[in-house]
Every structure is written in structure tokens, then in C-alpha cells.
N, C-alpha and C positions, 0 to 999 in steps of 0.2 A: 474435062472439068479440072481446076487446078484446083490445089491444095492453097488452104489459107495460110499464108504467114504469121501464124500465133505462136505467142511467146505462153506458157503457161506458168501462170504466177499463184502456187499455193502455199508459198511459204507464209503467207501471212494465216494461213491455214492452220499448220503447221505451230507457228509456234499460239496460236490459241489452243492445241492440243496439249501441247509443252506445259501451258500456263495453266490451263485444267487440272494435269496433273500432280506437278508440283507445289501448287500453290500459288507461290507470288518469284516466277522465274525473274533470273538476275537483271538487270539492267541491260548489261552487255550482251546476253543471250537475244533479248528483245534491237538490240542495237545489230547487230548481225544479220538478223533474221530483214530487218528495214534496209538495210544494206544492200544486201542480196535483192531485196525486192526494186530498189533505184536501179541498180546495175541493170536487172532486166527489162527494167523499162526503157533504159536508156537504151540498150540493143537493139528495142524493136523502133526506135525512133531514128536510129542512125548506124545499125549494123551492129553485129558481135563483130569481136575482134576476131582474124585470121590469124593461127598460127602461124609462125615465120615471114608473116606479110605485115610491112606497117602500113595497115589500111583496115578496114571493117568490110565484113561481107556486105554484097548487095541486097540482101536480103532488107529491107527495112522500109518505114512508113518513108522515110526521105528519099528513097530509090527510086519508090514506086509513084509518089506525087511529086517530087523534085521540090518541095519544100516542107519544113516540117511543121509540124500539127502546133495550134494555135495553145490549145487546151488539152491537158491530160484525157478527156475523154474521146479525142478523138481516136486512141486507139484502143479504144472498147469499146467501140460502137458496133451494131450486129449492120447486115446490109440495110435490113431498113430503115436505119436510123443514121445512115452513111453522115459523115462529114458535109458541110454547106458548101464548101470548096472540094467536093469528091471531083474525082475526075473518073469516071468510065474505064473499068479496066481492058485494055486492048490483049486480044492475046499472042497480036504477032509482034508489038514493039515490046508486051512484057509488064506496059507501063497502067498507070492506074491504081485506086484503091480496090485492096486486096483485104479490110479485114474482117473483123477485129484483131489486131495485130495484139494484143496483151486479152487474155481470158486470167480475171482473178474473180476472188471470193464474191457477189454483189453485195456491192454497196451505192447510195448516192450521194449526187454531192449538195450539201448545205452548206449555204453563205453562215458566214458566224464572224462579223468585222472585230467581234470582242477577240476573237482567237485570231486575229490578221490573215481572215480568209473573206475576202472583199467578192463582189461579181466578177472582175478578172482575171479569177479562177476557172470562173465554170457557172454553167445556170446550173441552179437549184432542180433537183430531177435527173440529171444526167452522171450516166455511172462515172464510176471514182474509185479509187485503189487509197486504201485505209493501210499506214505502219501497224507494226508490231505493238504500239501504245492503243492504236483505235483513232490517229490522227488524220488529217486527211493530205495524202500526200500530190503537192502543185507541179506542174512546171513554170517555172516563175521566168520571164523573157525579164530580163531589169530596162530599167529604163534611165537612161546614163544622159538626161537632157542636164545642162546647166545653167545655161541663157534664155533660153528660147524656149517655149511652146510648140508642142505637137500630138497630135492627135494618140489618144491611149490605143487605135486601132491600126496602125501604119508602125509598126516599130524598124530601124532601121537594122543596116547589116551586121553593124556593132555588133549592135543588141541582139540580136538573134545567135550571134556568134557567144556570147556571153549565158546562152539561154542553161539553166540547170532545174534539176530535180529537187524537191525540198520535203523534209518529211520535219513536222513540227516538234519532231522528239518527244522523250520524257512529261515535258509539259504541257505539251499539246496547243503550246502557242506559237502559230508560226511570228517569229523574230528578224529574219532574214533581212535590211532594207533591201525596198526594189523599186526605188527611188533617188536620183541625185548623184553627187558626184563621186562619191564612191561606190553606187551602184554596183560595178563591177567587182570589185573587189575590196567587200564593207570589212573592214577590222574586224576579228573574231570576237571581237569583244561585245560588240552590236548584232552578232548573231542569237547569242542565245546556246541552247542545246540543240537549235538546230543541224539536223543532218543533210548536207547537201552533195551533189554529185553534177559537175559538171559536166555540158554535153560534147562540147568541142574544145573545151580549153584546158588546161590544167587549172587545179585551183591554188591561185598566189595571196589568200588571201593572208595576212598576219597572222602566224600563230598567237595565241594568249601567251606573255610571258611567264 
């Protein structure tokens, strides 16, 4: 029997312990602690990084399915609630869904379009991983069309390539666009407080002057 590839994520834990006791912990404590919690989600979607090696271990949902997960729930899902696109894991090629690849605090996920948390996010019901604010944190795939129409369900290679993590910060609004021609990379200024963590790219996005 193999061991599951879970990430465990209880920093959001953690700094509700923080927050308990101090009162009203800093911004930046809360900002960290969200931080930390991107990072590891992004590991179990596409590898921790390897020392001395420019690459990510194999370890990850993208190893193991050879694409990656549509919706942040897909790696907190227990087996039987597996991915619609699971694949069966084999255990002489390796390959296959292995998780739930992220265990954090439970929570689920709520549409709330007033907070730019639309249906594709996640259905209503299915677990979710909450920032250090109590926000709900996406993985938002952008969607970089300019001319043309295309289906919200087929996103291209771009766009996948472009995919990042987004926690709604402080305000709890996510702001990010993920939409249009600067999709990929929207001026800081059009983001908001939001916290974001790209997953293959670096982020070029404008700093605020």
C-alpha cells in the first residue's frame, strides 16, 4: 500500500491560534502565514522545489495525472470523492490520483460573486482552503481571449501556463482580473490587496509606482 502524497497545511491553523491570542495580529503576520499557505499548495500541484536541482520534485498532482487540477479542490478531495477526471492509480507505472494531495483546516467552498468568487472557482459544497483573513483562496487559470470566443471549459496552453493561486487578502475581495488582454499579467494596480503566487511563471506583473 503506498503512502498518500499530502502536503499538510495548518498554518491557517496556526495563525487562528496567533489571532486568539493576541487579539488583532498584524497584517503582515496574517500575510505570511497566507503566503506560506500558496507556496504549499502550489508544491502539491507541481512539485516542491529540489535542492541544487532547477526543477521540482516529482512528487505532485501534475506528475501523477500529467495535468493539473482544474479547481483548488481537487487536491482535497478524500478517495471517494476522487476528481471527475481521476485517473486510477497504477502502481507499476507510479501514475494516477494519489490523494488528497493538500489536508488543511475544513472548510467549504461558497460562491459569493459580490466578493469575485463566481462558479469557476469551485461548486458550493466542496472543500477549500481559507487565508489567514478567513478568505477563500482560488486557483484562478486567466483567461487571455481577445477576439474570439471560447468555451470557459477548454482553457488553452497559455492559459494554463499562466495559472496561479490567489488569496483575496485583507479585504476579502478577490480583485485579480481573469479576464482579457491583460489577463496575464493585469497592472498591480487592478489587483487590489490581493495575494497571488504563480505556478509556472514568474510574476511580471507592474509594480504599483
Amino acid at each position: 500500500m503506498f503512502e498518500l502524497l499530502a502536503v499538510v497545511v495548518i498554518l491557517v491553523t496556526l495563525a487562528a491560534a496567533v489571532i486568539a491570542v493576541s487579539g488583532d495580529a498584524p497584517d503582515r503576520a496574517r500575510e505570511e502565514v497566507t503566503r506560506q499557505t500558496l507556496t504549499a499548495c502550489r508544491d502539491a500541484i507541481v512539485g516542491a522545489p529540489v535542492v541544487g536541482l532547477n526543477k521540482p520534485s516529482a512528487a505532485s498532482y501534475l506528475a501523477d495525472m500529467g495535468a493539473p487540477p482544474d479547481v483548488l479542490a481537487d487536491l482535497l478531495r478524500v478517495p471517494e470523492d476522487a476528481p471527475k477526471k481521476k485517473q486510477d492509480f497504477d502502481p507499476i507505472t507510479g501514475l494516477g490520483w494519489r490523494g488528497p494531495y493538500v489536508r488543511a483546516p475544513f472548510a467549504t467552498f461558497e460562491l459569493a460573486p459580490q466578493l469575485g468568487i463566481p462558479d469557476v472557482y469551485g461548486t458550493p459544497g466542496d472543500p477549500a482552503i481559507r487565508d489567514a483573513w478567513g478568505g477563500l483562496v482560488v486557483l484562478q487559470i486567466p483567461n487571455g481571449v481577445q477576439s474570439f470566443p471560447r468555451s470557459e471549459d477548454e482553457p488553452t496552453d497559455e492559459e494554463r501556463r499562466h495559472a496561479r493561486l490567489v488569496s483575496p487578502g485583507p479585504d476579502g475581495v478577490l480583485q485579480i482580473p481573469r479576464t482579457g488582454p491583460d489577463a496575464y499579467y493585469p497592472p498591480m494596480a487592478a489587483c487590489g490587496d490581493d495575494l497571488v503566487l504563480y505556478l509556472h511563471v514568474p510574476d511580471l506583473r507592474e509594480p504599483l509606482p
